[in-house]
C-alpha positions in Angstrom: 17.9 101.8 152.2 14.9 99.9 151.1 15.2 98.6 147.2 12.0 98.7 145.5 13.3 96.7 142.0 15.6 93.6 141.8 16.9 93.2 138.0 18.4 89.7 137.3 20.6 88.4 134.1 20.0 85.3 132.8 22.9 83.4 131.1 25.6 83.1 133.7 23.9 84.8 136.9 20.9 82.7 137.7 21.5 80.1 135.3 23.5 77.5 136.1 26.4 77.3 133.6 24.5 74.0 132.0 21.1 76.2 131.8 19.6 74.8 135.0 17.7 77.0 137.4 18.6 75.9 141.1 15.9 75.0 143.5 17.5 77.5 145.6 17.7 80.5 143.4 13.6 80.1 143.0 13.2 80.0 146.4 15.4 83.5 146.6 13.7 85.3 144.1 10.0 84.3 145.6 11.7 85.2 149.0 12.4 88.9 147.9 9.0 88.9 146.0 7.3 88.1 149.0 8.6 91.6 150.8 7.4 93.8 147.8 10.4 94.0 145.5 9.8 94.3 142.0 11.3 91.8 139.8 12.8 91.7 136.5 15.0 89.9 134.3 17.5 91.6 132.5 19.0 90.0 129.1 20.2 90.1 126.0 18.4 86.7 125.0 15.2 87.0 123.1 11.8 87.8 125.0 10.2 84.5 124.3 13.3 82.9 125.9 13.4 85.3 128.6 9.5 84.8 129.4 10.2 80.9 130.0 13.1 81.7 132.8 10.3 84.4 134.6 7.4 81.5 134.2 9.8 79.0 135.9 10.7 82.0 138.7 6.5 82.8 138.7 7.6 86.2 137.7 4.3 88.4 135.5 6.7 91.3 135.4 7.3 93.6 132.6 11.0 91.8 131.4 14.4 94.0 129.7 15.4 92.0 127.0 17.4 92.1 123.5 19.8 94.3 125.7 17.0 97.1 126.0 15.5 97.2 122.5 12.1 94.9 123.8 10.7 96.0 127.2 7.5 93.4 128.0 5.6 90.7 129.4 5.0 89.1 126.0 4.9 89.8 122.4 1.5 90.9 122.7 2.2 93.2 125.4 4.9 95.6 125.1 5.9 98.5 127.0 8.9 99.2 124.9 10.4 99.0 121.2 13.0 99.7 119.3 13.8 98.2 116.1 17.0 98.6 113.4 15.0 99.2 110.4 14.2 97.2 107.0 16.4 99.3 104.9 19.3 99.9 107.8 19.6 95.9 108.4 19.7 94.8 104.7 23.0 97.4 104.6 24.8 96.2 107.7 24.5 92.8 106.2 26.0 94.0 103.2 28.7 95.3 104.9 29.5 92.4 107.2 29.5 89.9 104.5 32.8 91.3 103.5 34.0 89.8 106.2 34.3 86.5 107.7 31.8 86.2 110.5 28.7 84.6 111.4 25.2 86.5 111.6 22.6 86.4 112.7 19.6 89.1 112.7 17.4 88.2 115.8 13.5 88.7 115.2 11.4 88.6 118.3 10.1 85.4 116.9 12.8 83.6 115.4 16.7 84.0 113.9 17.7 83.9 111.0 21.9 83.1 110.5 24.6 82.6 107.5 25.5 78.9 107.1 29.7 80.6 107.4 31.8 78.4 109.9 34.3 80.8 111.8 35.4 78.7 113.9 34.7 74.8 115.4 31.2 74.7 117.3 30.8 78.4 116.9 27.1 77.7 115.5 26.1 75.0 117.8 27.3 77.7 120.9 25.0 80.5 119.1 21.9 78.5 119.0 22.0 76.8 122.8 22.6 80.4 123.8 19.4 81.4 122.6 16.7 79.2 124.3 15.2 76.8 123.1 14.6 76.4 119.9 11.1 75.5 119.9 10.0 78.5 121.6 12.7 80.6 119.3 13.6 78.9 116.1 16.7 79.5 114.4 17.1 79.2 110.4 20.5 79.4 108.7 20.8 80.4 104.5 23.6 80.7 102.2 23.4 84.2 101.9 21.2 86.7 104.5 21.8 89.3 101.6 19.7 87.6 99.3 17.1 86.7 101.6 16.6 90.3 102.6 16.5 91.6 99.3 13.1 89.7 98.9 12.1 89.9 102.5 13.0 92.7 104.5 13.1 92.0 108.0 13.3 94.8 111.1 15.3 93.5 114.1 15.8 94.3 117.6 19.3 93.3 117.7 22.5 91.4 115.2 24.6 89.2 116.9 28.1 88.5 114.8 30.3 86.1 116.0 34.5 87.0 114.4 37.3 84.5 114.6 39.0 87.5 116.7 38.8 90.3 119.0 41.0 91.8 116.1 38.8 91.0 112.9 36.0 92.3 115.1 37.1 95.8 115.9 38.2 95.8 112.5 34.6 95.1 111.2 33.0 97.6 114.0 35.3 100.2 113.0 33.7 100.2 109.4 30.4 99.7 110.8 30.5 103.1 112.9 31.8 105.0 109.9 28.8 104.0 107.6 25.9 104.3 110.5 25.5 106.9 113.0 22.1 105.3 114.2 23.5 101.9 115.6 25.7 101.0 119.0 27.6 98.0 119.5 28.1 96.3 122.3 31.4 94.1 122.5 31.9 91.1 123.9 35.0 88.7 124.7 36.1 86.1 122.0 35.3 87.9 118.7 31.2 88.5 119.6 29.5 91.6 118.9 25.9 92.7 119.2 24.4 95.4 117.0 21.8 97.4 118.6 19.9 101.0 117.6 20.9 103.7 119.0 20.6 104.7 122.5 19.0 100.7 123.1 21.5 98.8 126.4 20.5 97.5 129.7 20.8 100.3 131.8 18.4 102.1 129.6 16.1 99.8 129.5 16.7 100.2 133.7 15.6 103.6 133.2 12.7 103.5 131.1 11.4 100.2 133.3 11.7 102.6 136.2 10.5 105.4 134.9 7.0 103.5 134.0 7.0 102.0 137.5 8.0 105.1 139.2 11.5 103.6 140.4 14.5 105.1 140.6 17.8 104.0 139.6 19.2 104.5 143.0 16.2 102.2 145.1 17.0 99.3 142.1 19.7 96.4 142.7 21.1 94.6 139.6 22.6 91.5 139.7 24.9 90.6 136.6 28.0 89.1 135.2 28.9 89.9 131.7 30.7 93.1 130.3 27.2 94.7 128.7 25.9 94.6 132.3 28.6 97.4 134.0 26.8 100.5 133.0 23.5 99.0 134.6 25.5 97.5 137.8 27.5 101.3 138.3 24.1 103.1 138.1 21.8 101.0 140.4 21.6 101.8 143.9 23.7 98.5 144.9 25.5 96.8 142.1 26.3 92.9 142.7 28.6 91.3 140.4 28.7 87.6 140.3 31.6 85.4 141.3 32.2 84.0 137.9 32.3 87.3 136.4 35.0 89.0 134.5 37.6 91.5 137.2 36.0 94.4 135.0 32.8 93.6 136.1 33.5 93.0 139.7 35.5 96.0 139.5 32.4 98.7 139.4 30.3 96.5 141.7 29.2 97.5 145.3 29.1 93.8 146.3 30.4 90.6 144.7 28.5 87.4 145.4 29.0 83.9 145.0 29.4 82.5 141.5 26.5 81.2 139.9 27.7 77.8 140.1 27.7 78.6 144.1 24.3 80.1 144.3 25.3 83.5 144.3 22.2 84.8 143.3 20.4 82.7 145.7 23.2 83.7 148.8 23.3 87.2 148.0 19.2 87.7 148.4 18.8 86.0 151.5 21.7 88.0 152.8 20.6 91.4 151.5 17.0 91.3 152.3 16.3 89.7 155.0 16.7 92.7 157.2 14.1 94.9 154.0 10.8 95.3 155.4 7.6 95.3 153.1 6.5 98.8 152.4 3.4 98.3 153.7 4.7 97.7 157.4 7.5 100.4 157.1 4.2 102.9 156.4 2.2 101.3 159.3 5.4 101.9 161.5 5.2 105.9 160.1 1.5 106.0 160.7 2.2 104.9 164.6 4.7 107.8 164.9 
C-alpha cells in the first residue's frame, strides 16, 4: 500500500535522547518528502517548540501538537483549537493544590508553574522538556491560585508532575469526579497531562486527515511513549521505536531501531524506498 501521511513524535523518536536531530534522520524525512508523503510532527510539546524541530526537518506542514488540542503551522495559523476554559482551569488548580505536585498550565506562548519541589531535579526535567525557553518561556509563582484569580488564563493542556504513580491516580481520581469535560492522559513516574475533552493524538490524526483528505489507514505513525498507542493501533502501519515501552511495541505493526540507533532514519529508508510518487503510479494507470 502506498502511505500518503508520515506522523513523527518528537521527544524520544527523532530526537536524540540529548535533543539532537541526527544528520541522518533529516536526510530520511526529506527522502520520504521527496516521493509525496505528507509530513507531520506529532507531540505533546508546545507548537512553538514543535515549529523549531519541522524548520530544522524543512517541514511547512500543518503540525499535531499539545497532544491534539493545537493543530497548525504557527500561532497565526491554525487549523485547530481547543482550549480548557478560564473558569474550568482556575478550579482544577484549586483542586490540585491540595495535593503535592508540581503544575504547570501550558499557554501556547509561555508556562506558567508552582515554585513546589516534588522531588530532586523534577523542575529542571519540566523545563528542558519543553523547548527552549526563549522561544517558550516558563515562569514559576508561589501560588498559580492566586495568580489566576487576577488573571484568568485558557490553556491547551496541564502538565502535573506527582511524587508517585499512587498520589497521581489518587489526584486523577478526584479530578474525574469534579469534571466531566477533561481527559487525562497518564504517564510513567507520577506525570499526568490534563487535556479537554475528546483532545489526544490520534484525534488530532483524524481531524489532520480529514482536512487533507487522508485516511487513517494510508497514514504511518512513528512513536514511542504511552499517549502515542491509540494513534500507532489506528494508522495504517504503526512503528514503535526501539526505546519504547513493551506496551507500546506491543500494538505496533513494526518496531524499528531505537532512536539512539536511527530508527526513525532506518525504518524510512526501508519502508519507502520501494513507494512510488503518486504522480508516476497515475502515469503508470494512464498507460494501461
Amino acid at each position: 500500500m502506498a502511505y500518503k501521511l508520515l506522523a513523527l513524535n518528537i521527544d524520544g523518536t527523532i530526537l536524540k535522547n540529548n535533543g539532537r536531530l541526527q544528520r541522518e534522520t533529516k536526510e530520511a524525512v526529506e527522502y520520504v518528502k521527496k516521493k509525496g508523503v505528507y509530513i507531520t510532527l506529532l507531540t505533546s510539546r508546545n507548537l512553538l517548540a514543535a515549529r523549531k524541530v519541522a524548520r530544522a526537518l524543512k517541514l511547512e506542514s500543518e503540525l499535531i501538537t499539545f497532544q491534539g488540542a493545537i493543530i497548525g503551522k504557527s500561532l497565526n495559523e491554525k487549523l485547530f483549537e481547543e482550549l480548557i476554559p478560564e473558569e474550568r482551569t482556575f478550579n482544577i488548580v484549586q483542586v490540585l493544590e491540595n495535593f503535592n505536585c508540581n503544575i504547570r498550565l501550558m499557554h501556547e506562548r509561555y508556562s506558567l508553574g508552582n515554585r513546589k519541589k516534588v522531588k530532586k531535579n523534577l523542575v529542571v526535567k519540566t523545563v528542558l522538556s519543553s523547548g527552549d525557553p526563549f522561544f517558550y518561556p516558563t515562569q514559576f509563582v508561589d501560588s498559580l491560585g492566586d495568580v489566576l484569580m487576577d488573571e484568568p488564563l485558557a490553556v491547551p493542556k496541564i502538565d502535573v508532575y506527582f511524587a508517585s504513580d499512587a498520589e497521581r491516580d489518587e489526584a486523577a481520581a478526584v479530578l474525574a469526579k469534579a469534571f466531566s469535560t477533561i481527559d487525562m492522559i497518564m504517564h510513567p513516574n507520577g506525570k499526568m497531562e490534563i487535556v479537554p475533552q475528546g483532545v489526544s493524538k490520534l484525534a488530532g490524526l483524524r481531524r489532520l486527515g480529514h482536512y487533507l483528505g487522508i485516511s487513517l489507514k494510508e497514514m504511518v505513525v512513528i512513536g514511542d511513549g504511552i499517549d502515542d498507542i491509540p494513534a500507532i493501533e489506528a494508522a495504517g502501519l504503526g512503528v514503535a521505536m526501539g526505546n519504547a515501552p513493551a506496551e507500546v511495541k506491543k500494538v505496533a505493526d513494526w518496531v524499528t531501531r531505537s532512536n539512539e540507533q536511527l530508527g526513525v532514519a532506518y525504518m524510512i529508508k526501508e519502508h519507502f524506498r520501494k513507494q512510488q510518487r503518486p504522480e508516476f503510479l497515475r502515469k503508470l494507470k494512464m498507460k494501461r
